[in-house]
C-alpha positions, 0 to 999 in steps of 0.5 A: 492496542496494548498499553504496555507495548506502545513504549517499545515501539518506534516510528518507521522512516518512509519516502516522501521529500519536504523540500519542493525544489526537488522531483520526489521519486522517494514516495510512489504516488501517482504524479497525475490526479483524476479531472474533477478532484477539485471540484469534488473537494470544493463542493463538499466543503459546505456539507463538512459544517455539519458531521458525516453520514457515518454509513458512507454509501457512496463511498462504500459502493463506489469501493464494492465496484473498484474490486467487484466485491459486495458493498457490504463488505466494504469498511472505510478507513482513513487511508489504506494504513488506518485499514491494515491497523483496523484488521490487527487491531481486531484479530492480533491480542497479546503474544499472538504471532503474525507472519510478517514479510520482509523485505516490506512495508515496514508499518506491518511489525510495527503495528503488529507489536502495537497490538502486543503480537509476535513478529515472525519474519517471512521472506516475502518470496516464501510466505506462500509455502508457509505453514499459517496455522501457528499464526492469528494473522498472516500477512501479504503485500501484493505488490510487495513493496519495495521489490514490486513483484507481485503473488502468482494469483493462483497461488495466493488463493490457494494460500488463502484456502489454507489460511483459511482452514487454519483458522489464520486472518490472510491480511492482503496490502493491495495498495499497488495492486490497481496499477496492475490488471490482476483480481483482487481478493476482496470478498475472499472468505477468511481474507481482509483487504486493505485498500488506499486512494493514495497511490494510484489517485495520487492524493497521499494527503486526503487519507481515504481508503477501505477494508473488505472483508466477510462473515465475523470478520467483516462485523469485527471491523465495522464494529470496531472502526472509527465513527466518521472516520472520513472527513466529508471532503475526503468521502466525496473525493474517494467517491469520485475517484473510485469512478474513475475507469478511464483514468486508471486504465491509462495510468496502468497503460503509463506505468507499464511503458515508462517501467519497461523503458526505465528498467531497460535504461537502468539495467547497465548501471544496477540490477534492478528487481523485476516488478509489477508495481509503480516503482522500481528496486535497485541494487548498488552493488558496491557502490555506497547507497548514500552516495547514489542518494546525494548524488541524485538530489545535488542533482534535484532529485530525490530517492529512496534508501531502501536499506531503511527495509529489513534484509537490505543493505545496498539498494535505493528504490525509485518510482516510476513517473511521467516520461519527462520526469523519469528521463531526469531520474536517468540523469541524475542517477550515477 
């Protein structure tokens, strides 16, 4: 991190509700949670008296399988967020120039400029037909969120291929990609993956994720990461998880239903961006987003402003739940 840049900088605004009276479709997580999590928690708690395995072996291997990479590529991280810092704070030195999509996690320039880079703003929908060879690092969120659609996977590889040959770090932000059944481009060479338990796992608080990368690159973050940068009961609770087959193949299964029948529901009252991810972005047209905001949550629910990303001035972003819970989306929304 550059000293001289952190005064610049300033936090970013993201989904989450404080107030528990409410039904939260601001943040997307998954409201289910595998069996077996608490246990897993709960019997960790005596090992947590003394430091960590700083290997994580388990974790590490349980990683390897989810996105079929080798187990020594996999690095973890306290959350999917702590991985993208990791792979900039490695590869971004000062005045460097990292592509960054927009409209998109808006974490990636700020964390970016923490490292004393230069932002080079993409629409994210042209990032592929870029030219990464002026930029240490390019970055890719796949899913994009908030829009949720997703990279041609034949195309990203091949972006990969030139980023590559370019001597350009392709950081691929797979936080959503589990909810779809595309490959992941962990163990691609020249290419670091962040991964996050938060979404899919739906345990935003226990901050347990990965990295996976190759070569020089895959030494640079195991070197450079945190000692027992998991606690113990975060390491035992992102083992279990990442075992987790079945539940993932029906959370997937929920996701894809729920978001036809919503995305059909909403189409008469917004234009909503076609997606692959556990939410959904919708367009207000005229209609102030503050206004569809409080009326949802006078209403007891609780959505996005998406006019906090760069590039959009009249959306809200909602997430995609359980049925119960989407049909009081549907009437809470004007």
């Amino acid at each position: 991190m550059e000293p001289d840049a952190v005064d610049a900088v300033e936090r970013v605004p993201h989904g989450g509700e404080r107030d528990t009276s409410l039904l939260d479709f601001s943040a997307n997580t998954n409201p289910d949670r595998p069996r077996g999590v608490a246990a897993a928690f709960e019997s960790s708690l005596a090992a947590a008296r003394r430091y960590p395995d700083d290997e994580f072996a388990d974790v590490r291997a349980a990683a390897a399988d989810y996105v079929d990479c080798d187990r020594s590529s996999v690095v973890p991280t306290a959350g999917g967020l702590a991985a993208i810092r990791l792979v900039l704070g490695t590869t971004v030195g000062r005045g460097d120039r990292v592509l960054v999509p927009f409209p998109s996690f808006g974490e990636y320039a700020r964390e970016v400029r923490l490292q004393g880079g230069t932002v080079e703003f993409v629409p994210h929908d042209e990032l592929l037909a870029t030219d990464p060879g002026p930029a240490a690092v390019a970055i890719a969120c796949h899913p994009n969120n908030p829009t949720g659609d997703a990279y041609d996977d034949e195309g990203l590889r091949a972006y990969a291929d030139r980023c590559r040959d370019a001597g350009t770090t392709l950081l691929v932000d797979e936080a959503f990609l589990d909810f779809t059944d595309r490959p992941s481009l962990a163990g691609e060479p020249g290419v670091a993956v962040a991964r996050s338990l938060t979404k899919m796992f739906g345990l935003p608080g226990i901050r347990a994720g990965f990295a996976v990368a190759r070569g020089p690159l895959r030494d640079r973050l195991e070197t450079a990461r945190l000692a027992w940068g998991l606690s113990t009961p975060a390491a035992a609770v992102a083992e279990h998880c990442l075992r987790r087959e079945a539940f993932v193949e029906r959370t997937r299964a929920r996701v894809r239903r729920e978001r036809a029948r919503l995305r059909e529901a909403l189409a008469g009252r917004y234009d909503v961006h076609p997606s692959d991810a556990p939410f959904l972005l919708l367009d207000a047209g005229d209609r102030p987003v503050d206004e569809v905001v409080t009326h949802a949550r006078e209403r007891g629910v609780a959505i996005r402003d998406a006019t906090t990303f760069r590039g959009l001035d009249s959306h809200v972003r909602v997430a995609v739940k359980g049925r119960a819970a989407n049909d009081r989306l549907l009437e809470a929304l004007p």
